[in-house]
GUMAR-806812 format. One record per residue (C-alpha): residue in three letters; residue number from 1; x, y, z. Coordinates in steps of 0.25 Angstrom, whole numbers, plus 5000, padded with zeros to 4 digits. Layout:
<rs>
   r   k   px   py   pz
 ALA NUM    X    Y    Z
...
</rs>
This chain:
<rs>
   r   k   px   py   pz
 UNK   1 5361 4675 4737
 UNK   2 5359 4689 4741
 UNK   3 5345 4690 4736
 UNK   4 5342 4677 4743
 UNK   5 5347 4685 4754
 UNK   6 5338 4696 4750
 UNK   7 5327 4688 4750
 UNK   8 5329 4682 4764
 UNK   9 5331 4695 4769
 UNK  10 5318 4700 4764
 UNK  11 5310 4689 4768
 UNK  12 5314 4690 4782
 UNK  13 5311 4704 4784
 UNK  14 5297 4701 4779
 UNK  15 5297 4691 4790
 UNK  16 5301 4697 4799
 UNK  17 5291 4711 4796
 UNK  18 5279 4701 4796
 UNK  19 5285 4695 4809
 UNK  20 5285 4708 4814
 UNK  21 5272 4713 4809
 UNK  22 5265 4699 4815
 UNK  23 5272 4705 4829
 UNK  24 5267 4718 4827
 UNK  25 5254 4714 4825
 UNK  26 5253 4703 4837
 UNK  27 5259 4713 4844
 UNK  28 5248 4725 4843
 UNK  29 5238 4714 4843
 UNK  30 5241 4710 4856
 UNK  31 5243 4725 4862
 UNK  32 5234 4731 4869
 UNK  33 5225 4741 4862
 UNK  34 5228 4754 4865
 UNK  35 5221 4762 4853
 UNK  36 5208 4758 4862
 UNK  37 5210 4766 4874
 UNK  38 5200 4777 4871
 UNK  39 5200 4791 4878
 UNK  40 5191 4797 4888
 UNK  41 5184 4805 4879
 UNK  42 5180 4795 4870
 UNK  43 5174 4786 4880
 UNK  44 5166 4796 4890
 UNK  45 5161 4810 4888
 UNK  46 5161 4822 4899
 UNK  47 5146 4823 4906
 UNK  48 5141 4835 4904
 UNK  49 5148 4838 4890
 UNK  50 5139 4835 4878
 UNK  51 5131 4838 4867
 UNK  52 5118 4845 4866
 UNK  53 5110 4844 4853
 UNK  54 5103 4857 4846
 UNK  55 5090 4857 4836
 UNK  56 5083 4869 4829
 UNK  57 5075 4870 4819
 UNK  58 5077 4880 4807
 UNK  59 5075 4883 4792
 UNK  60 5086 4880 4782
 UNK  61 5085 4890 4769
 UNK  62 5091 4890 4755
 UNK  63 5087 4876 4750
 UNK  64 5086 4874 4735
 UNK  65 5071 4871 4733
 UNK  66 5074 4859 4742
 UNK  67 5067 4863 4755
 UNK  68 5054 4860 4764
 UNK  69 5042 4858 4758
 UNK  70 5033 4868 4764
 UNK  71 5021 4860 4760
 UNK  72 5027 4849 4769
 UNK  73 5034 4858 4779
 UNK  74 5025 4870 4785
 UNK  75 5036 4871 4795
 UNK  76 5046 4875 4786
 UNK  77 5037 4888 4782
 UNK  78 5033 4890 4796
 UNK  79 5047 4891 4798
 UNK  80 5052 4901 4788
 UNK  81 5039 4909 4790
 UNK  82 5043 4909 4807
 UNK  83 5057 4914 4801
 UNK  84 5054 4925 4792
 UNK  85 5042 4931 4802
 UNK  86 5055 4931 4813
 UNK  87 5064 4938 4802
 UNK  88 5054 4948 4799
 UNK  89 5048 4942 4785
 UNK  90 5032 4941 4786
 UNK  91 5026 4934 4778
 UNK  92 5011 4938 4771
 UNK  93 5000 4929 4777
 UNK  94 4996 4917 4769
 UNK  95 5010 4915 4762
 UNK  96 5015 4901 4757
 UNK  97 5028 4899 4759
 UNK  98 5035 4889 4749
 UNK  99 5048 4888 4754
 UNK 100 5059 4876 4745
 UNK 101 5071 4883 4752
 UNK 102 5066 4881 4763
 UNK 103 5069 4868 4774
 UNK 104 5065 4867 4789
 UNK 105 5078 4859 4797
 UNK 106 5080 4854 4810
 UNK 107 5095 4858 4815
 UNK 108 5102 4852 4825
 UNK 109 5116 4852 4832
 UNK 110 5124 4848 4843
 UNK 111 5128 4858 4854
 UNK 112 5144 4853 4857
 UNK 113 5146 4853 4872
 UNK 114 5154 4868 4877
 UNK 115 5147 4874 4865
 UNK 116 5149 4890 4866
 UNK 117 5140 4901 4861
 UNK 118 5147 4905 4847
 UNK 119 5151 4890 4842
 UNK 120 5148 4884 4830
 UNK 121 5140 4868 4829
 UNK 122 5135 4860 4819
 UNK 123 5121 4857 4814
 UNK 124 5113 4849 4807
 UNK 125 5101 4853 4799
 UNK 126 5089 4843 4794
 UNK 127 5080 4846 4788
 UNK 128 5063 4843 4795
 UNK 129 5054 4845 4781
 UNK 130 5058 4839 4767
 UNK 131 5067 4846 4760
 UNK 132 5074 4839 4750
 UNK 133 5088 4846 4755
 UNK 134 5095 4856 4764
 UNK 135 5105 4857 4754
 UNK 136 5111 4872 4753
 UNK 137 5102 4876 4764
 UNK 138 5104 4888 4774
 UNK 139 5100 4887 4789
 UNK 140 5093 4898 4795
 UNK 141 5095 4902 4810
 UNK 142 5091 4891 4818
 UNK 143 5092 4891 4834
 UNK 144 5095 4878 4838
 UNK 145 5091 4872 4853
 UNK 146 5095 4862 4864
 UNK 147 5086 4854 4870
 UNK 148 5082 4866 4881
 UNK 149 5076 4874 4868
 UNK 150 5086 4883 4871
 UNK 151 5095 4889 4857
 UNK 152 5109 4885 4858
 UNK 153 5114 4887 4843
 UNK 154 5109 4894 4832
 UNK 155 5111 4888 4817
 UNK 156 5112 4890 4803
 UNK 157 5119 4890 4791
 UNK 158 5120 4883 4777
 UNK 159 5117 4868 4778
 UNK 160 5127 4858 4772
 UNK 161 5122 4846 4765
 UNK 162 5131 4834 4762
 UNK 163 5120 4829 4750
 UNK 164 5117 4832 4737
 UNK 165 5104 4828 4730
 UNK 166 5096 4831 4717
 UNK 167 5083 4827 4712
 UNK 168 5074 4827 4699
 UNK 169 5060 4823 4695
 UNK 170 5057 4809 4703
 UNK 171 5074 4807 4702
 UNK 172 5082 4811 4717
 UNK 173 5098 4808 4720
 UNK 174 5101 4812 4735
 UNK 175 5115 4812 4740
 UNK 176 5116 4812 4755
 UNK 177 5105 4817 4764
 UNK 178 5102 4833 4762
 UNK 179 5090 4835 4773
 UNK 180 5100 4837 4784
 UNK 181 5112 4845 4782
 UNK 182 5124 4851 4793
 UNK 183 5128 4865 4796
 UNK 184 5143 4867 4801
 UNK 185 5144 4876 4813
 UNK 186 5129 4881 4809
 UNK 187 5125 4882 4823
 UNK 188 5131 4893 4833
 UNK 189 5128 4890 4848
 UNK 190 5121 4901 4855
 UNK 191 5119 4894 4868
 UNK 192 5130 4887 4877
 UNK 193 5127 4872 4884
 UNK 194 5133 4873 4897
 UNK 195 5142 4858 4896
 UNK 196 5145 4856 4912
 UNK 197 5157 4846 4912
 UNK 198 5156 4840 4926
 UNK 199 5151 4843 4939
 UNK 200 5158 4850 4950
 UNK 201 5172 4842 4950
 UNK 202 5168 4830 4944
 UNK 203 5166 4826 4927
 UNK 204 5158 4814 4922
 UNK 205 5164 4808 4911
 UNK 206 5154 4798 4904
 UNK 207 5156 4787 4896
 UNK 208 5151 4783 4883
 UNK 209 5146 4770 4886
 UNK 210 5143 4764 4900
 UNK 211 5155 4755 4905
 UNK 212 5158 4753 4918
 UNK 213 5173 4749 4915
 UNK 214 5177 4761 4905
 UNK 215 5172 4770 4916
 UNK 216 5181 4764 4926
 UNK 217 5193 4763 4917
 UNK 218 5189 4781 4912
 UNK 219 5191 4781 4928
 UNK 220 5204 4774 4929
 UNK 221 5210 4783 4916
 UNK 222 5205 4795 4920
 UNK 223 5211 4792 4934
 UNK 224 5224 4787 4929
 UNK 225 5226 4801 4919
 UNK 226 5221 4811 4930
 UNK 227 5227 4802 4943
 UNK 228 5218 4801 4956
 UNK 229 5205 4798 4956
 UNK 230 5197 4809 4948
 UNK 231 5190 4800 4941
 UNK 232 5179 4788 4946
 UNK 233 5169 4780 4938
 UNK 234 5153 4784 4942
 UNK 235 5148 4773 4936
 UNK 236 5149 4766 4921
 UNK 237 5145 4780 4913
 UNK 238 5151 4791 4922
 UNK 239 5168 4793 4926
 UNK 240 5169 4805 4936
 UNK 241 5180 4813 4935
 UNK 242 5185 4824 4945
 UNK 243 5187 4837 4938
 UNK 244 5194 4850 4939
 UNK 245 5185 4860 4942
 UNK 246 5191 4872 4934
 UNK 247 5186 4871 4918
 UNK 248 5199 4870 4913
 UNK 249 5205 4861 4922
 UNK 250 5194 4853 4919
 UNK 251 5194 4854 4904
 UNK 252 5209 4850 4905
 UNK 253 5205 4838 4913
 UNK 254 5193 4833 4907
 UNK 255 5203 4833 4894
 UNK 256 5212 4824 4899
 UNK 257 5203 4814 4906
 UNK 258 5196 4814 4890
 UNK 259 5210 4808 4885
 UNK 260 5212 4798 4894
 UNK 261 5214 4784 4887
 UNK 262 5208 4772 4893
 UNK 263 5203 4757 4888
 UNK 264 5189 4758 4889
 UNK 265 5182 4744 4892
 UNK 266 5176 4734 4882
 UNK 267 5163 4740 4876
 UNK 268 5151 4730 4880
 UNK 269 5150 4720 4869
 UNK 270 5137 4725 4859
 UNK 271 5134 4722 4845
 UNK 272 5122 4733 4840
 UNK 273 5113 4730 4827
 UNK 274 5106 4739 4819
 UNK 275 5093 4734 4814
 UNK 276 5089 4743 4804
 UNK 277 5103 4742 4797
 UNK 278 5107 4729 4801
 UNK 279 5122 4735 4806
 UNK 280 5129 4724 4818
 UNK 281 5139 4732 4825
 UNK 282 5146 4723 4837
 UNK 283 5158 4728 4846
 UNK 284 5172 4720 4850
 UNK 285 5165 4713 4863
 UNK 286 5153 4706 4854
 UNK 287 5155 4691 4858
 UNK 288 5146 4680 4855
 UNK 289 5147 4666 4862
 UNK 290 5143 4651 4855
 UNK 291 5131 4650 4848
 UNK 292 5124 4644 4837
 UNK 293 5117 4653 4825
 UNK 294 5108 4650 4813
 UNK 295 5103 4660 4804
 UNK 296 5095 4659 4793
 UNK 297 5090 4669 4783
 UNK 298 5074 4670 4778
 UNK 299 5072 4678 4766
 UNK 300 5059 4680 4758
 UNK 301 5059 4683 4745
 UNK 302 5048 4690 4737
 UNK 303 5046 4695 4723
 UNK 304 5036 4699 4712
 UNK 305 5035 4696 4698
 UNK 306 5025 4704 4690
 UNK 307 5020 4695 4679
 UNK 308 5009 4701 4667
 UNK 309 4999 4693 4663
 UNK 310 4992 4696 4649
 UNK 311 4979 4691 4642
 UNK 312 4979 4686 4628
 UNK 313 4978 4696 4615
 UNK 314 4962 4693 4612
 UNK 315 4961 4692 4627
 UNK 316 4952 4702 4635
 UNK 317 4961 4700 4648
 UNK 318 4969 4710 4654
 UNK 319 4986 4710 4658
 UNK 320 4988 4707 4670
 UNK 321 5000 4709 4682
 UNK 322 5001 4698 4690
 UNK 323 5013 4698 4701
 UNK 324 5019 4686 4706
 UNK 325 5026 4686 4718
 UNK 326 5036 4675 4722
 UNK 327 5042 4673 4738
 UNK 328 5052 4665 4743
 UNK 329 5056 4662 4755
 UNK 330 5073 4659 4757
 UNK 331 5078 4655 4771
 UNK 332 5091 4651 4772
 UNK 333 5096 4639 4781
 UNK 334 5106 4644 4792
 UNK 335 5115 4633 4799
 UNK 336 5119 4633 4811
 UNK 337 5130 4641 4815
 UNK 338 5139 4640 4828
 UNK 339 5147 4653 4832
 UNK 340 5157 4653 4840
 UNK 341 5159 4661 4852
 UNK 342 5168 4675 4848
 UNK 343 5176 4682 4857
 UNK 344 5179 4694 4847
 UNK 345 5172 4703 4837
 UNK 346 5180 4695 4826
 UNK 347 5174 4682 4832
 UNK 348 5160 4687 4833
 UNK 349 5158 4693 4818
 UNK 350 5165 4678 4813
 UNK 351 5154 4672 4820
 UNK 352 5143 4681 4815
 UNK 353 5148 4679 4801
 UNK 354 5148 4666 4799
 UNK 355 5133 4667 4801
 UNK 356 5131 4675 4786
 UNK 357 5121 4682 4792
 UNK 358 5119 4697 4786
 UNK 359 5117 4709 4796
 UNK 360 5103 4707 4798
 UNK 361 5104 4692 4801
 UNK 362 5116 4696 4811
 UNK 363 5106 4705 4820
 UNK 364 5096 4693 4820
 UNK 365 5108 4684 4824
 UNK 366 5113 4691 4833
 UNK 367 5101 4695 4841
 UNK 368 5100 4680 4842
 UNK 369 5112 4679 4848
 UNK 370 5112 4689 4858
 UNK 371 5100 4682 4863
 UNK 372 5106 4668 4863
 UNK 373 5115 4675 4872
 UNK 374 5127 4672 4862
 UNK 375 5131 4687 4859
 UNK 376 5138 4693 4871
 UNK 377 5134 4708 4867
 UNK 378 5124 4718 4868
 UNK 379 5114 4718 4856
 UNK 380 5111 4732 4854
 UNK 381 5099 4734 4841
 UNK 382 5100 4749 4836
</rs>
C-alpha cells in the first residue's frame, strides 16, 4: 500500500512540474519581449564622430626566398633603391638588384575617432606583386596618409601570418592565405583628427537606417530620461539633442542619452539574394499573399567517350581516336502548386519548401513573385 502511495505521489509531482512548465512557457510566450529593447547606441551614431581610413605604401623585409619577382616587379627595386639612396647607401651605376627577401605591400588602417599623437592602431599589410608569402617578414618605416595626403601615423613592425604553406617540384599544400598579413599596434599616430561633437548647443544623433518611427520614439526616450524637451526629430535620419556646452558636461550627457533603452519599430520587410553564392536571407516582416507556383528543372547532360579504332594485323591502315559524344536533355514535370498566404517567417519558409526548389531555383521563384505582386518585401540582389 505504501509504495502504491509512492508511486501516486511521484506521478503527481511530475504532473504537476509539466503543468507548471506548460504555464511557464504560455506565460513567457505571451509576455512582451523586453530582451529586444535596444540602446541608443546601438541604434544611431553621434555626427561628427567616426572613422577615417589610412594607406601607404612600403617595403616588407626578411622573407625566406618568398618575395617579389623583380623581373615582374620593377617597382619593388625602384623602391629599395629610393630607400637605401635616403639612408646614405649608393649604389654603382648599372647594378642588378636581385632581391627574393624582398616584397612591396600596400598598408592600411583605420584612424579611431579622438585618436592622440603617441597611441597605438592596428594595420593591415597586403602584399601588390607576387610573393608567394609574407610569412616572417618585417615592415620597414611606412608613413601612412588620410585622404588630404597629409601623414597621420607611421608604421612598422613584424607582420603576423595565420597560414602555413609548402611547396615542392609541381606539388603546393596552402593553409590559409599568406599574401596579407596584420601587425598589432604597428602604426603610432603622429597627427591628430579633429572629431567636432555637435555644433554650438545642439548634437545630431544619426540613425543606422532611415525610419521615421524609430526616430520619433529615440525622441520620446531621450525626453522621458533627460525630461523637457532637449530632444526633437529633424527628419527620419537626424534626432537633435540640446547639449551642455562644457566638454565634460557634455561627455557625461551624451553617455547617458547612448544607454537609453527604447523599442525600435519593425525593420521594413526585405529578403536580399546573392547571385554569385546563391545565399537567400529574409527578415521576420517577409510575407507572401495567395498565389500559385510551378517550377520545373531543365538540365543538359553531356559527356565523351574516347573509343580507339585499329586496323587489322596485315592491314596498312593506321590506329585511330575517335570521340563519341552523347547529350541529353532531362526536364522534369513541375505541378502546380497553390501557397498559402503566411503571415510569419515560419509560414513563408513552409511555403517555399514545399516547392523542393534548391537555392538557385528559389532566386528565380522568387523574383517571379515579387513581380506577381505576391511577395510583400523588398527584393534586394547583392
Amino acid at each position: 500500500m505504501s509504495t502504491n502511495l509512492s508511486n501516486w505521489r511521484k506521478l503527481l509531482q511530475q504532473a504537476t512540474g509539466g503543468v507548471l512548465a506548460l504555464i511557464v512557457a504560455v506565460t513567457c510566450f505571451l509576455m512582451p519581449d523586453a530582451s529586444h529593447a535596444e540602446r541608443i547606441k546601438d541604434l544611431a551614431s553621434v555626427q561628427g564622430v567616426r572613422m577615417n581610413q589610412l594607406i601607404g605604401y612600403g617595403l616588407v623585409v626578411g622573407l625566406d626566398g618568398s618575395g617579389d619577382q623583380t623581373t615582374q616587379t620593377p617597382f619593388t627595386v625602384q623602391s629599395l633603391q629610393s630607400m637605401l639612396s635616403n639612408l646614405g647607401v649608393v649604389l654603382p651605376p648599372g647594378t642588378s638588384l636581385q632581391l627574393k627577401n624582398v616584397a612591396a605591400v600596400m598598408v592600411t588602417a583605420m584612424l579611431p575617432p579622438f585618436a592622440r599623437a603617441g597611441q597605438q592602431i592596428d594595420v593591415t599589410v597586403s602584399s601588390m606583386g607576387n610573393a608567394k608569402s609574407l610569412r616572417g617578414g618585417t615592415l620597414i618605416m611606412t608613413p601612412l596618409k588620410g585622404g588630404d595626403g597629409n601623414v597621420y601615423a607611421v608604421a612598422q613592425g613584424n607582420v603576423m601570418i595565420v597560414g602555413a604553406g609548402a611547396s615542392s617540384g609541381s606539388s603546393k599544400v596552402t593553409v590559409n592565405h599568406l599574401s596579407a598579413g596584420r601587425i598589432p599596434a604597428g602604426a603610432t599616430v603622429e597627427r591628430v583628427v579633429p572629431t567636432p561633437v555637435g555644433e554650438g548647443s545642439f548634437v545630431y544623433l544619426e540613425l543606422n537606417s532611415t525610419d521615421f518611427g524609430t526616430a520619433q520614439r529615440m525622441t520620446d526616450a531621450i525626453n522621458k530620461t533627460i525630461g523637457g524637451n532637449v530632444a526633437q526629430s529633424v527628419d527620419g535620419r537626424r534626432v537633435q539633442v540640446h547639449a551642455p556646452i562644457e566638454p565634460g558636461a557634455r561627455v557625461a550627457f551624451l553617455g547617458r542619452i547612448e544607454n537609453t533603452e527604447l523599442q525600435p519599430m519593425q525593420m521594413a520587410a526585405k529578403v536580399i539574394v546573392n547571385g554569385r553564392t546563391g545565399s537567400v536571407v529574409m527578415n521576420q516582416a517577409v510575407a507572401i499573399d495567395n498565389c500559385a507556383v510551378a517550377h520545373g528543372n531543365l538540365s543538359v547532360t553531356v559527356s565523351s567517350e574516347a573509343q580507339v579504332s585499329q586496323p587489322g594485323a596485315l592491314s596498312s591502315g593506321e590506329t585511330v581516336v575517335t570521340e563519341k559524344a552523347d547529350i541529353q536533355i532531362k526536364q522534369e514535370g513541375a505541378a502546380l502548386l497553390a501557397l498559402r498566404a503566411g503571415t510569419s517567417l515560419s509560414d513563408v519558409v513552409k511555403a517555399l519548401n514545399a516547392l523542393g526548389a534548391n537555392p538557385q531555383d528559389l532566386i528565380a521563384i522568387l523574383q517571379a513573385m515579387k513581380a506577381a505582386g505576391a511577395l510583400r518585401a523588398e527584393l534586394e540582389i547583392i
